[in-house]
BAFI-3210 file (N, C-alpha, C; in Angstrom, 3 decimals, decimal comma, padded with zeros to 6 digits):
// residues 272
n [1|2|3|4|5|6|7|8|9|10|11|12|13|14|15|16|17|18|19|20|21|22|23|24|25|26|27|28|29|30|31|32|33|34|35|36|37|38|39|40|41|42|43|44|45|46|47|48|49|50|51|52|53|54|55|56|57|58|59|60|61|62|63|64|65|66|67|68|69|70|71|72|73|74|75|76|77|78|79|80|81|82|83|84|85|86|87|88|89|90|91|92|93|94|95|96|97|98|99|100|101|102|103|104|105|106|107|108|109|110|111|112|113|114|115|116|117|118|119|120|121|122|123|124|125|126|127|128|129|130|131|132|133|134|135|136|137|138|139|140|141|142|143|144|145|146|147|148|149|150|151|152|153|154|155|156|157|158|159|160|161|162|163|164|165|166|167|168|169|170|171|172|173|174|175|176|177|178|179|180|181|182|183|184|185|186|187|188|189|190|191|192|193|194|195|196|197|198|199|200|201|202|203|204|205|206|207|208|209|210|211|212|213|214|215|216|217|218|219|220|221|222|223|224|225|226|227|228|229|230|231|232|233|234|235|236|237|238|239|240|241|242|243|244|245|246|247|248|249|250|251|252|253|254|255|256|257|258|259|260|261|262|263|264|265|266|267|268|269|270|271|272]
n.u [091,771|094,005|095,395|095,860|097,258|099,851|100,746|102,745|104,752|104,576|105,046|107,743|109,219|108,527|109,904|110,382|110,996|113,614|114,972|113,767|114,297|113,237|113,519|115,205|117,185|118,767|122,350|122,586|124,358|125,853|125,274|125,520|127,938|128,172|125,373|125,125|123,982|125,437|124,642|122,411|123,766|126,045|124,003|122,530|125,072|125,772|125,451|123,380|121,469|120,370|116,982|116,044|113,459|112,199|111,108|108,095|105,394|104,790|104,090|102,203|101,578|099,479|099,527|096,917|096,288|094,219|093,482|091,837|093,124|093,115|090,829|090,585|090,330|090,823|090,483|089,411|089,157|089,151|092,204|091,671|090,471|092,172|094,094|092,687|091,799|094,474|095,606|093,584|094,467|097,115|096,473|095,044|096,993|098,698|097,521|096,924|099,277|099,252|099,661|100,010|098,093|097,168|096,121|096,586|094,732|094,921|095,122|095,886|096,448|096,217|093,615|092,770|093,386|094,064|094,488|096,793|096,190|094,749|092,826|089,819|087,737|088,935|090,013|088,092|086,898|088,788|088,723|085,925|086,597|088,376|086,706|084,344|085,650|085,544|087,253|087,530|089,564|090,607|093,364|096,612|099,272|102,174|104,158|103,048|102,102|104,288|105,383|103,313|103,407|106,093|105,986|104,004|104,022|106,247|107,824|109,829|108,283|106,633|105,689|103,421|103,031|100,297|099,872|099,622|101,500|101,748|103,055|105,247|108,081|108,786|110,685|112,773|111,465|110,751|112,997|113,734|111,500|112,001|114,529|113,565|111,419|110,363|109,822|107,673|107,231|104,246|102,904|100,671|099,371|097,289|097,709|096,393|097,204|099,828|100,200|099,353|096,677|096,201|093,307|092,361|090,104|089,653|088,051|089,453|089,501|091,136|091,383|092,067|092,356|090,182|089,878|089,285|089,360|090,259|092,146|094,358|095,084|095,675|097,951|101,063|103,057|101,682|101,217|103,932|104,545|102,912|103,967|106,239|105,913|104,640|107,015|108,885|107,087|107,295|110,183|110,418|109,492|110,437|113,268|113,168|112,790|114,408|116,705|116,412|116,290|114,408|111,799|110,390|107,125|105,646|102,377|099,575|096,445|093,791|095,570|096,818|097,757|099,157|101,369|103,257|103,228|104,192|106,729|108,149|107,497|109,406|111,521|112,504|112,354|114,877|116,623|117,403]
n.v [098,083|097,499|095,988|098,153|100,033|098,252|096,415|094,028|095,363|094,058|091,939|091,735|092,948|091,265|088,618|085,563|081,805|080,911|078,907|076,854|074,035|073,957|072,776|070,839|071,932|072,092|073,762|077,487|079,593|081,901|081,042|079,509|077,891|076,278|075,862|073,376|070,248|067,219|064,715|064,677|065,856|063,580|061,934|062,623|063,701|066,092|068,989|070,531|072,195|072,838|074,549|076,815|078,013|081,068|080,225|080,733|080,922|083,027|083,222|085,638|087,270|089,645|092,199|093,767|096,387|097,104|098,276|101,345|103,778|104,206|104,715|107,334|110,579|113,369|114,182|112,908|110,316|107,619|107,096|103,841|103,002|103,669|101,870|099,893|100,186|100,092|097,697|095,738|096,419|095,331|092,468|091,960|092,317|090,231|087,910|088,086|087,414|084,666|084,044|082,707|084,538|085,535|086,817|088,630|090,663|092,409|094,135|095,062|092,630|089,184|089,375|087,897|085,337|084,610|081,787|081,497|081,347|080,272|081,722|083,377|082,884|083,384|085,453|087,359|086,684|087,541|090,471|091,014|090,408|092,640|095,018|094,659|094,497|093,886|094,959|093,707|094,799|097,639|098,752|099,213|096,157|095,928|094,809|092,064|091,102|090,818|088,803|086,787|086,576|085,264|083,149|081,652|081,907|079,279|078,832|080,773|084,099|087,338|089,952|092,478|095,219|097,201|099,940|102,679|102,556|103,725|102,855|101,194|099,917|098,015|097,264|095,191|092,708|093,434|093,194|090,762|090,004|090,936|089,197|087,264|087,220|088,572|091,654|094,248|097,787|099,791|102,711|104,370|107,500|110,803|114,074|115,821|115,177|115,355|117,941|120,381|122,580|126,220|126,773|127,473|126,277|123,013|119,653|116,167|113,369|110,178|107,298|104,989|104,430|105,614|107,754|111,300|114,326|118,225|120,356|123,358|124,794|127,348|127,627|128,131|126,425|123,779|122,916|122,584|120,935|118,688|118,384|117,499|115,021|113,494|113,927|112,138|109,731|109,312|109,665|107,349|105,112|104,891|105,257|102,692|100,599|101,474|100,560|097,917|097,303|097,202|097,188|100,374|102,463|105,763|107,087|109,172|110,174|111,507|111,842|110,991|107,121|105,776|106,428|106,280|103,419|102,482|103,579|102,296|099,283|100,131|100,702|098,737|096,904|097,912|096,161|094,081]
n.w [086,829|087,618|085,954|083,794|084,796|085,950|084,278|083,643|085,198|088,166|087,786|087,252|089,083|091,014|091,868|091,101|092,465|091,861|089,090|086,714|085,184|081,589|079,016|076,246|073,788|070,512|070,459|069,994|068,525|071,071|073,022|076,523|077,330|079,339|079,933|078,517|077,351|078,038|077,848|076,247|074,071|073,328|072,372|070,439|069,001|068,520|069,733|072,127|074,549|077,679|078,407|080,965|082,807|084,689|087,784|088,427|090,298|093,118|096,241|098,446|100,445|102,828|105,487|107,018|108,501|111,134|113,005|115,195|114,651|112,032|111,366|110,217|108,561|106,452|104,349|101,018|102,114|104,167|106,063|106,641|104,230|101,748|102,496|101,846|099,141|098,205|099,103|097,203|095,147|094,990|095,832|093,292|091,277|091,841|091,458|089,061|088,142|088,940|091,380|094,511|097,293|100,312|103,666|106,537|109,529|111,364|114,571|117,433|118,231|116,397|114,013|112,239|110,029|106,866|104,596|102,278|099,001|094,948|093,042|091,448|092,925|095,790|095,815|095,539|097,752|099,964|098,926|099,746|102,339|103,110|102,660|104,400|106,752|110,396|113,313|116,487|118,549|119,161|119,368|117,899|117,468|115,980|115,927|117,087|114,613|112,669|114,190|113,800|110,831|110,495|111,739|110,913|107,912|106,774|104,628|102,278|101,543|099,490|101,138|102,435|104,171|105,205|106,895|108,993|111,008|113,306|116,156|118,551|119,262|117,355|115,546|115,816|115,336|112,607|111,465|111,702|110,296|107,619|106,661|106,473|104,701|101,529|101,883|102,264|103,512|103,535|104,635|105,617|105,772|107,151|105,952|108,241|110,113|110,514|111,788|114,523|113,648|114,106|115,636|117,869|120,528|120,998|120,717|121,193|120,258|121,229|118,679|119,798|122,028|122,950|124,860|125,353|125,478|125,660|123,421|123,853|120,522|120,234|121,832|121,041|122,570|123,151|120,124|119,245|120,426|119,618|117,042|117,500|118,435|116,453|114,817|115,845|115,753|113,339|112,384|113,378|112,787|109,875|110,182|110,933|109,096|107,321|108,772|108,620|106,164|104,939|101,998|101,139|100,741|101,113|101,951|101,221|102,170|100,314|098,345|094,964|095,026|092,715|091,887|094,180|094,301|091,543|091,687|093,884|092,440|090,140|090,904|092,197|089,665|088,693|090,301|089,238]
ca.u [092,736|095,898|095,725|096,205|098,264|100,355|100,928|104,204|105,806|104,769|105,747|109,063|109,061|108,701|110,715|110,212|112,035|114,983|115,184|113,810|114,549|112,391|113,330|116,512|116,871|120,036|122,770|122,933|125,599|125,918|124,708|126,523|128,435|127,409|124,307|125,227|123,385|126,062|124,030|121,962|124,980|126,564|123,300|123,011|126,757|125,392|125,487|122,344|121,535|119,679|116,806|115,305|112,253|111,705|109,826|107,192|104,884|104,687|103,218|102,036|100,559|099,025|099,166|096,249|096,454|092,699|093,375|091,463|093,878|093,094|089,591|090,825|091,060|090,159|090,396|088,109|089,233|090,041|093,164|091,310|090,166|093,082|094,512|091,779|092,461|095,957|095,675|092,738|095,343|098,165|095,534|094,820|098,342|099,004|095,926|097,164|100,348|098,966|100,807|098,675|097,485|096,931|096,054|096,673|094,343|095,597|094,788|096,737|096,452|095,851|092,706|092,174|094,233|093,130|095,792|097,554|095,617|094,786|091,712|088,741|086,610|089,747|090,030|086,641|086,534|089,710|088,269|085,271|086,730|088,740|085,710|083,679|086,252|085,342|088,402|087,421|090,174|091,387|094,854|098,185|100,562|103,364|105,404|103,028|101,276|104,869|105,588|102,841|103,537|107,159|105,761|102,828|104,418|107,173|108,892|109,843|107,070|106,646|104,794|103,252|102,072|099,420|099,560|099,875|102,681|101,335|103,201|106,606|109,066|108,616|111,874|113,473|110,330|110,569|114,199|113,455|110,477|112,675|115,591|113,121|110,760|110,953|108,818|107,776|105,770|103,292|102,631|099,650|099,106|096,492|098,147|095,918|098,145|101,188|100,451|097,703|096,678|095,879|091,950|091,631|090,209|088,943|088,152|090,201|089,406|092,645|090,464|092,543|092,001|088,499|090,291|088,733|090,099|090,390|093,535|094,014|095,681|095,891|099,429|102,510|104,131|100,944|100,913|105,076|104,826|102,580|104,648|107,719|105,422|104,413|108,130|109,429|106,740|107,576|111,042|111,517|109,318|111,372|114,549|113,369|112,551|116,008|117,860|115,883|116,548|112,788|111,947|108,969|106,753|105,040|101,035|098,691|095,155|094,115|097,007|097,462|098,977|099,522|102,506|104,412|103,282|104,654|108,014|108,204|108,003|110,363|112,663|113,074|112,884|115,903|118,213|117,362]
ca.v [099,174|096,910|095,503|099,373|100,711|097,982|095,127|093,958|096,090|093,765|091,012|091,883|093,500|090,412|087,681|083,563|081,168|080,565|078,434|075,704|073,390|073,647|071,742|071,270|072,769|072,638|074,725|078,360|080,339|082,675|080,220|079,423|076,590|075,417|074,839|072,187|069,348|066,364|063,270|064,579|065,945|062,385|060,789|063,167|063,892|067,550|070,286|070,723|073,077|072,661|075,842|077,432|079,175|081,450|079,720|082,362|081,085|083,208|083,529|086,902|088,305|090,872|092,182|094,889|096,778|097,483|099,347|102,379|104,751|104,421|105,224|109,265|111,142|114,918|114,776|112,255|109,106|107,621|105,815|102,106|103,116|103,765|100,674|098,627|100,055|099,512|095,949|094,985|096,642|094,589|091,374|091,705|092,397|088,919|086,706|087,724|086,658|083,370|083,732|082,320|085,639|085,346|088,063|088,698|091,195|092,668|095,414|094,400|091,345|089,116|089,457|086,925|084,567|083,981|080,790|081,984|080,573|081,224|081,567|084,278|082,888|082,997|086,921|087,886|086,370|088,932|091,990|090,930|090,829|093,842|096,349|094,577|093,178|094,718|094,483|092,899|095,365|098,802|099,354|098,236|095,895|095,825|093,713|090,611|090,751|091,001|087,914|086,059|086,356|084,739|081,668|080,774|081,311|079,009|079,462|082,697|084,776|087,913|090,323|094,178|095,467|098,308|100,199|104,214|102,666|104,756|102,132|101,369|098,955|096,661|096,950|094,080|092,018|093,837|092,879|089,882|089,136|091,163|088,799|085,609|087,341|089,657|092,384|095,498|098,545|100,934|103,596|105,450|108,799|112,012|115,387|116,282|114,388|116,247|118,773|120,864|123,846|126,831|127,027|127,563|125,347|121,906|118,436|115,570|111,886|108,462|106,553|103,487|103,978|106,509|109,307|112,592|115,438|119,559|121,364|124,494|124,461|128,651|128,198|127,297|125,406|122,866|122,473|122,591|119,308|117,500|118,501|116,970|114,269|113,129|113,470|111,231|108,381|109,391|109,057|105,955|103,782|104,931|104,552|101,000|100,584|101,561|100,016|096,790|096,861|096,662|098,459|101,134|103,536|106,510|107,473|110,388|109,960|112,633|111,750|109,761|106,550|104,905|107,380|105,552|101,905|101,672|104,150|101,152|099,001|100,205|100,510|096,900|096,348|098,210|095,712|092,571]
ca.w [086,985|088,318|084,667|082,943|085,715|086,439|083,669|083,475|086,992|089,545|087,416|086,911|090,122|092,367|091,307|091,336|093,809|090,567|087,719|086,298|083,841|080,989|078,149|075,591|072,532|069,795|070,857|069,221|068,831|072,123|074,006|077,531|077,096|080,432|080,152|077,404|078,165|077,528|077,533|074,597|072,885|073,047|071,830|069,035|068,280|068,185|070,933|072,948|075,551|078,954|078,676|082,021|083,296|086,244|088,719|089,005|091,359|094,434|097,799|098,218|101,935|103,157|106,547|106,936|110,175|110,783|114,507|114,947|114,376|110,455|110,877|109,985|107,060|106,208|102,405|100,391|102,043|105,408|105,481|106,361|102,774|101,019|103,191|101,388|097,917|098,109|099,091|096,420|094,297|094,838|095,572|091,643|090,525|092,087|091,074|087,853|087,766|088,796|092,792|095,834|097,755|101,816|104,545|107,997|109,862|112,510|115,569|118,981|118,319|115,151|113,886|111,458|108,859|105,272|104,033|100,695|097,522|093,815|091,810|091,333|094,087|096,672|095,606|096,003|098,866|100,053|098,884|100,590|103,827|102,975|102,373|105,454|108,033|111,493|114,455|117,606|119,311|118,527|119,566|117,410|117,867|114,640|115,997|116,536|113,410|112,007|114,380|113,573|109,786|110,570|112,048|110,419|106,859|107,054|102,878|101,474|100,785|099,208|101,961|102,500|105,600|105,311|108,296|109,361|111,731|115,035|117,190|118,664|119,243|116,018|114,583|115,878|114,276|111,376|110,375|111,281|109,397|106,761|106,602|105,746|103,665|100,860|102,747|101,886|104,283|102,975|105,387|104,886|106,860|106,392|106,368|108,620|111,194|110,661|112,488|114,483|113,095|115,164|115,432|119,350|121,612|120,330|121,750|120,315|121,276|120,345|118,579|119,901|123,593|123,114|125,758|124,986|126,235|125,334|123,436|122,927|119,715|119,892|122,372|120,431|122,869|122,719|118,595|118,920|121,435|118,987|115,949|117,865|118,809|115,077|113,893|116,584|115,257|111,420|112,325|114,145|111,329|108,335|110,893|111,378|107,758|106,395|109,387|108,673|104,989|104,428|101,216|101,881|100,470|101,924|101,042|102,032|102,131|099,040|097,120|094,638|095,311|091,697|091,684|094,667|093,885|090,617|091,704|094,162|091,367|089,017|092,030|092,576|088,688|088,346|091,232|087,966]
c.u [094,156|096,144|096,503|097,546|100,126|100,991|102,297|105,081|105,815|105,456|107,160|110,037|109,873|109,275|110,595|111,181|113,058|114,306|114,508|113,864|113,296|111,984|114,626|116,381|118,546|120,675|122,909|123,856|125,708|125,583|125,930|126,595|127,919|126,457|124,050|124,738|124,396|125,629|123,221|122,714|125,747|125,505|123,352|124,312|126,302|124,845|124,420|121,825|120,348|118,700|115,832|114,481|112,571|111,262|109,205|106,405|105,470|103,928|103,238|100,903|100,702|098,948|098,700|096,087|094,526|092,706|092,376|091,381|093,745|091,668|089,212|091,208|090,148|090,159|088,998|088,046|089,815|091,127|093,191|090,911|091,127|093,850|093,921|091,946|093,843|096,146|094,705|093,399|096,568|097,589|095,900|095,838|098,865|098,737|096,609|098,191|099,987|099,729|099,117|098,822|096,829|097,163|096,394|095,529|095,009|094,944|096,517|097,015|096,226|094,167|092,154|093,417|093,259|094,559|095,721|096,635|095,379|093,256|090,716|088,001|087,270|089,699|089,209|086,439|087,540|089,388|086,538|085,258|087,797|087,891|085,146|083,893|085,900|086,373|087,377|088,043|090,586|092,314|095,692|099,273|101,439|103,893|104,559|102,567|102,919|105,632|105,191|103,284|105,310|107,141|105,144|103,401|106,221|108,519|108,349|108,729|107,407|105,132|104,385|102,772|101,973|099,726|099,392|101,080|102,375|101,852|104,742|107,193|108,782|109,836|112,919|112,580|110,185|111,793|113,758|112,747|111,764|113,395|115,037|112,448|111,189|109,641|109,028|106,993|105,425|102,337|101,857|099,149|098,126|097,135|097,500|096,712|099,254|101,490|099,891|097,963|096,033|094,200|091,396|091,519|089,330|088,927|088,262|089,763|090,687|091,725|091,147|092,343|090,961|088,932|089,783|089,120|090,116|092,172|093,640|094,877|096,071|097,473|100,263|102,986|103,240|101,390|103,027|105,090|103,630|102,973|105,694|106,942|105,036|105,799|108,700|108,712|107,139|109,232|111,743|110,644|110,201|112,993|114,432|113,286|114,070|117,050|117,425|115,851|115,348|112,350|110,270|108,357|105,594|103,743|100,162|097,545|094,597|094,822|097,035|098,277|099,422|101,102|103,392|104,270|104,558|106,363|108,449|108,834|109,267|111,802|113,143|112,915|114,380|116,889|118,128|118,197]
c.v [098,637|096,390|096,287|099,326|099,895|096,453|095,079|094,531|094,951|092,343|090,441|092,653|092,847|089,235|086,228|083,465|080,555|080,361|077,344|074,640|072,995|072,353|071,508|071,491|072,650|074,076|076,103|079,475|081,633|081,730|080,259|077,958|075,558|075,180|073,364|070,927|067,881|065,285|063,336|064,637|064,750|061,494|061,043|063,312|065,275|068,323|070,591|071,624|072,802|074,124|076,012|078,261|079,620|080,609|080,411|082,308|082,147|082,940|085,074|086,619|089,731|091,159|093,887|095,111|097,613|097,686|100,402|103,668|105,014|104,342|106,724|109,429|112,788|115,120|113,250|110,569|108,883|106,363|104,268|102,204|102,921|102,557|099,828|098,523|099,525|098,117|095,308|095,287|095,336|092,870|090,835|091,659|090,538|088,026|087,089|087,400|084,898|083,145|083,430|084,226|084,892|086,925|087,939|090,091|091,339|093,922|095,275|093,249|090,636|088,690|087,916|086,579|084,154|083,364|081,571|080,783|080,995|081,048|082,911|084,264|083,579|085,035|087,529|088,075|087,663|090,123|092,058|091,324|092,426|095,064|095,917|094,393|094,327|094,026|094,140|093,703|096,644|099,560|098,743|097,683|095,211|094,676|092,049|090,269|090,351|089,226|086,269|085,541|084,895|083,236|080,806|080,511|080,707|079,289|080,826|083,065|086,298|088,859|091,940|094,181|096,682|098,625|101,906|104,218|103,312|103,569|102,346|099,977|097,451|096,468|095,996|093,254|092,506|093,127|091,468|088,757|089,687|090,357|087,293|085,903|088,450|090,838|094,002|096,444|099,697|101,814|104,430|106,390|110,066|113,092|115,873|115,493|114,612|116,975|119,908|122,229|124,972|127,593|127,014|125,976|124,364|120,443|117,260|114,291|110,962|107,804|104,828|103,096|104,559|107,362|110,315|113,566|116,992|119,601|122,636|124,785|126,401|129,001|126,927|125,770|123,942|122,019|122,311|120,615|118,422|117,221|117,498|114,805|112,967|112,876|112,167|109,654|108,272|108,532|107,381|105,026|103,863|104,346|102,762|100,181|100,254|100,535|098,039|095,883|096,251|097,970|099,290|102,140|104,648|107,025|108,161|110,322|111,697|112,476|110,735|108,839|105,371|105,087|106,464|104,083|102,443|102,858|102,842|100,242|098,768|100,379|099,177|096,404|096,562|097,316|094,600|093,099]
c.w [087,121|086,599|083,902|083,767|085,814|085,613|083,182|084,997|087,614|088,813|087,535|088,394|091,003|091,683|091,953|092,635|093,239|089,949|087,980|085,330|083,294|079,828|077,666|074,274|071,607|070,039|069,634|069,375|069,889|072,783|075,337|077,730|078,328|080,996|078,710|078,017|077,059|077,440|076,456|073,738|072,702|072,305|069,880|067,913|067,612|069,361|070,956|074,172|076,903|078,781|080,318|081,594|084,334|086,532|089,370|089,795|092,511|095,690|098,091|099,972|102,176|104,353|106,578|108,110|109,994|112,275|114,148|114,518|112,527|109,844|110,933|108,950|106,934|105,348|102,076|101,243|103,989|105,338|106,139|105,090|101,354|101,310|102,054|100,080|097,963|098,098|097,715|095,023|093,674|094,907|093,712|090,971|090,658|091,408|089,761|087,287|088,041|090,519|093,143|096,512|099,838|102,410|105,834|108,598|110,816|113,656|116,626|119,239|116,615|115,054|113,270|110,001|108,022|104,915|102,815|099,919|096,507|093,563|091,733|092,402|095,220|096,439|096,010|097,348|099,885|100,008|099,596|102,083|104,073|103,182|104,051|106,929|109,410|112,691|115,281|118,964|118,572|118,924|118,444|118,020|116,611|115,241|116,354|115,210|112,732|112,696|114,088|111,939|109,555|110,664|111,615|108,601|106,896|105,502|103,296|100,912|100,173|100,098|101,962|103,380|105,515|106,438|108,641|110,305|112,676|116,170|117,320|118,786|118,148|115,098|114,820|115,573|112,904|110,633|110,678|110,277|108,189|106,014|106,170|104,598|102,680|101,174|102,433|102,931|103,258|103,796|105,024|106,094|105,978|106,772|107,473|110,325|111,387|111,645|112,738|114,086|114,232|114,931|116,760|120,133|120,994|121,090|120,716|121,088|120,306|120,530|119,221|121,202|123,909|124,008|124,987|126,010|125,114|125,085|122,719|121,897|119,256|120,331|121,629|120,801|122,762|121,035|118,263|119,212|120,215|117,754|116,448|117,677|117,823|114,336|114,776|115,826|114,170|111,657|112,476|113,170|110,246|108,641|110,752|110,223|107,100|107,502|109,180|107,335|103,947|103,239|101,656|101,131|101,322|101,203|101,881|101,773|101,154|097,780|095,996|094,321|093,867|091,789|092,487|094,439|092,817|090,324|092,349|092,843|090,544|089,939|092,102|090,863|088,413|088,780|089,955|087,410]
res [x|x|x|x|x|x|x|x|x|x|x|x|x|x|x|x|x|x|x|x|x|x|x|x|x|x|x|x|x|x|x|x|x|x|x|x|x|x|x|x|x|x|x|x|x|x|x|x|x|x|x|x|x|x|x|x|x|x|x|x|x|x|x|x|x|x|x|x|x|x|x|x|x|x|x|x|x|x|x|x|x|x|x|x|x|x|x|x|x|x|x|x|x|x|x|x|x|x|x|x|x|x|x|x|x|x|x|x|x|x|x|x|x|x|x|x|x|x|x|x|x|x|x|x|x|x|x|x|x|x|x|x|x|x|x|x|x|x|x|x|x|x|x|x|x|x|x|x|x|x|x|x|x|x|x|x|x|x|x|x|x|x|x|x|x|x|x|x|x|x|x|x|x|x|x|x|x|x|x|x|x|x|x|x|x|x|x|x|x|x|x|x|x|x|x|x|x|x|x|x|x|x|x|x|x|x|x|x|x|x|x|x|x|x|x|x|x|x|x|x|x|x|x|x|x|x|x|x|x|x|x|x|x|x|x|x|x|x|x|x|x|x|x|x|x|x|x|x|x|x|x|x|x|x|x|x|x|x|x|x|x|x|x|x|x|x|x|x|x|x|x|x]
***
């Protein structure tokens, strides 16, 4: 599918670490004089040119938030699902450019490191632990996974962090990681989290701390306070997003998300 969907975007997308000198070649007319390569042109006594490649290798991670909070969904999918597509998505987009590929797991803590590498086996192995990986803890914490990624990869990488974002104070880890890596978030939420609907009295458990408790979702001021409650988290990730200069897309469990990948995409083809 990343082959149809997506051949050529991410390519052009995510961009090498520069230039490198490929070979030299007789100069042709447009050429830029300065890459004239003068020690051939003196051997020859005929104008030569220096040509470059990208240097397309990347490093490509993944940091998959696998808390509890993204074991919900009310349409076909729960968004650890869509989490998992998304990543085995962008996995394959990689592997086929020929980049190394690495994960981070995460809850409250970090779950588990897979080192960046290339090949078929190294993939497998990824979407392996993708479909099967089971946390250890089920709360979030953004900001170490986003710390850990800082330290452990020391070059520029090219990064995404899956998450639904249900946490707080990560935006001074975010620009940071931001400002080394070229880092992207992909926020995945179920409508059904927006905002409660009025169906009486119902019993709700947070899958992150297991509390269970009654609300009656028939009085306003209840379903007002968890409306407020939902924009406040919406807000302050996208706030921390834009103030962090981290580019981002938004995805709804139901929906489909080819649509914002490859707007993404063509978003960051356009700054080349």
């Amino acid at each position: 599918m990343s082959n149809q969907i997506f051949s050529g975007h991410y390519h052009s997308a995510f961009k090498g670490r520069g230039m490198a000198f490929s070979e030299v070649r007789e100069y042709q007319f447009g050429d830029d004089i300065r890459n004239i390569d003068w020690n051939v042109t003196a051997r020859f006594n005929h104008p030569f040119v220096k040509v470059f490649e990208e240097e397309r290798e990347l490093t490509v991670m993944l940091l998959i938030d696998v808390s509890a909070s993204n074991l919900f969904g009310t349409n076909t999918h729960f968004k650890s699902e869509v989490i998992t597509e998304l990543a085995a998505v962008l996995a394959f987009s990689a592997i086929q450019n020929n980049d190394k590929v690495g994960v981070i797991f995460f809850s409250n803590q970090v779950e588990k490191f897979i080192s960046p590498a290339k090949g078929r086996s190294h993939i497998l192995r990824i979407i392996r632990e993708l479909i099967s990986f089971n946390a250890s803890q089920t709360k979030t914490n953004i900001e170490e996974a986003l710390r850990y990624l800082t330290n452990v990869i020391k070059k520029q990488c090219t990064a995404f962090i899956l998450s639904d974002f249900q946490d707080q104070n990560f935006q001074t880890a975010l620009k940071i990681a931001g400002k080394k890596h070229d880092l992207t978030a992909v926020k995945v939420n179920d409508f059904r989290e927006t905002q409660l609907e009025n169906i009486g009295l119902i019993k709700v458990q947070d899958l992150e701390n297991q509390q269970e408790r009654f609300i009656d979702t028939s009085d306003a001021k209840v379903r007002q306070a968890y409306r407020n409650w939902y924009l406040t988290q919406e807000q302050y990730a996208v706030n921390s997003f834009r103030k962090s200069g981290v580019d981002f897309i938004q995805v709804m469990t139901g929906e489909d998300y080819v649509k914002p990948l490859v707007k993404l995409f063509k978003m960051r083809e356009s700054r080349f």
